[in-house]
C-alpha positions in Angstrom: 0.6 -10.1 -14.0 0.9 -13.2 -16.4 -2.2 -12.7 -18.7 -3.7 -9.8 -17.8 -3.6 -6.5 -19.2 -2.5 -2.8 -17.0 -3.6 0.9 -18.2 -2.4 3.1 -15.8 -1.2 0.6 -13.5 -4.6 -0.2 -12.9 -6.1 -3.9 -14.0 -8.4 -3.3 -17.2 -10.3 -6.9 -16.6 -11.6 -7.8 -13.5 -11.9 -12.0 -12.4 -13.1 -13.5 -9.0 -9.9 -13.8 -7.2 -8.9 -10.4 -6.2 -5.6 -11.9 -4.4 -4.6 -12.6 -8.8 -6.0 -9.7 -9.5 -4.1 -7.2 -7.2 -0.9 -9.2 -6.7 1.7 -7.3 -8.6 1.5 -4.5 -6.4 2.7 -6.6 -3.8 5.2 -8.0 -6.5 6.2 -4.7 -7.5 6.8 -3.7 -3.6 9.2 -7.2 -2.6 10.8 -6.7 -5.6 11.5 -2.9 -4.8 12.8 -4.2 -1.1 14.7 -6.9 -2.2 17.0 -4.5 -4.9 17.9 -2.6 -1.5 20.9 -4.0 0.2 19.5 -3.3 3.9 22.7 -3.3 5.3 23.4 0.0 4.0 20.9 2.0 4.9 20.2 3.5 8.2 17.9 3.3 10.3 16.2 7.1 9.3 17.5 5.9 5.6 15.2 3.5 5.8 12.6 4.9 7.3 12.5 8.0 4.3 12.6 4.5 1.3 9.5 3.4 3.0 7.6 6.2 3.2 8.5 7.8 0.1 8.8 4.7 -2.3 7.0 1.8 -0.7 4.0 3.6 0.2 3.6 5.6 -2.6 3.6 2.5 -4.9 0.0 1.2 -4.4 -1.1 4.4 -3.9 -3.6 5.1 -6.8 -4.7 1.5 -7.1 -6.2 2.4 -3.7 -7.4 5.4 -4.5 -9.6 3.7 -7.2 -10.4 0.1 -5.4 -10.5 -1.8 -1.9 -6.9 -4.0 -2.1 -7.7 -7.0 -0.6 -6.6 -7.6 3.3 -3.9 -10.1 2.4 -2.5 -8.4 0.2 -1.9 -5.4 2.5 -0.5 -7.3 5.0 1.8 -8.8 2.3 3.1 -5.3 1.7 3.3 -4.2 5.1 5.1 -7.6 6.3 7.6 -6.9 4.2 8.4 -3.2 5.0 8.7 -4.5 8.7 11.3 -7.4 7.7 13.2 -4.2 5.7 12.7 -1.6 8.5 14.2 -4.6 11.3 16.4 -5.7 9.0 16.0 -9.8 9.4 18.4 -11.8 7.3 17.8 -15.0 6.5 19.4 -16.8 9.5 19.0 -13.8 11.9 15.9 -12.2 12.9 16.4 -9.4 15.2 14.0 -8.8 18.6 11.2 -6.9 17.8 11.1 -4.4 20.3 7.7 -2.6 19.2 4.8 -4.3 17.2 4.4 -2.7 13.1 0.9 -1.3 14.3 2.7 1.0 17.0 5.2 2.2 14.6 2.4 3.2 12.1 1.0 5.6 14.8 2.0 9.1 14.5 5.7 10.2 16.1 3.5 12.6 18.4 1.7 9.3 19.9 5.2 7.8 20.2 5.2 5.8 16.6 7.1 7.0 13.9 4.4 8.1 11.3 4.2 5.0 8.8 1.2 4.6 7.3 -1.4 1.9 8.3 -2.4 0.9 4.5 -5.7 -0.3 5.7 -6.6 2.9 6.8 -5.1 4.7 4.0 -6.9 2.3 1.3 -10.4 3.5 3.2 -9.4 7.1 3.2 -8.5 7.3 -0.6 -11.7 5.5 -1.2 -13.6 7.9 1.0 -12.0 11.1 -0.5 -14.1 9.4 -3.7 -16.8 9.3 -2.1 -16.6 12.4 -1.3 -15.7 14.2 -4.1 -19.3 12.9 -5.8 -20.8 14.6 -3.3 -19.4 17.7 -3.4 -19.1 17.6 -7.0 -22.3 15.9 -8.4 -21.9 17.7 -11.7 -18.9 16.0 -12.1 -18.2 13.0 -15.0 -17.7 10.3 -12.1 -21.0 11.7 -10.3 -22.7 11.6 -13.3 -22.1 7.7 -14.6 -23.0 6.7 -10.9 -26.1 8.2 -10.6 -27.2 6.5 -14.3 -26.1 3.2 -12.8 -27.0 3.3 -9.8 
């Protein structure tokens, strides 16, 4: 992020364009995909990097904001490119869409996460933690602002 600061991974100044704002996750995740030589892998091989390193990267930004849509389709365009394996010249049939391999393997995906979904969940579980817990320091600064 060229001029702005991180704490945590998190932005510490917010501006009007969210697609700025939020782009090096999506930065950090192409650059994460294009270190791996997809040739390599297999086809479970790849399915373990992107569930255990792609989708855990913008994992706590979404637990704390909404990413914006672009910017999830960014990141999710680009795990389907890996998990095919299209090279430059070469793209490769498609035999199911992404959204049908992001169901669970019991409905016939294999189990990678929609980050849409995911994003709205980790919000949620917010939510609901100040509710369960309105004693608690978050609870407490929302009810004074708001």
């Amino acid at each position: 992020m060229e001029g702005h600061d991180l704490y945590l991974g998190l932005p510490t100044s917010f501006m009007c364009n969210k697609h700025i704002q939020f782009g090096y996750i999506r930065d950090r995740v192409l650059k994460k995909l294009q270190g791996w030589k997809e040739k390599l892998f297999s086809q479970g091989g790849k399915e373990i990097l992107i569930k255990a390193v792609i989708h855990a990267i913008p994992t706590y930004a979404m637990s704390c904001f909404l990413i914006p849509d672009c910017i999830i389709k960014d990141i999710e365009a680009a795990c389907a490119r890996f998990w095919r394996g299209t090279i430059v010249d070469h793209k490769r049939v498609h035999w199911r869409k992404w959204k049908d391999l992001c169901k669970a393997k019991s409905l016939g995906g294999l189990g990678f996460r929609d980050l849409t979904i995911f994003n709205q969940a980790m919000l949620g579980k917010q939510v609901w933690r100040m509710i369960t817990r309105p004693d608690s320091f978050v609870a407490r600064i929302f009810k004074m602002k708001y």
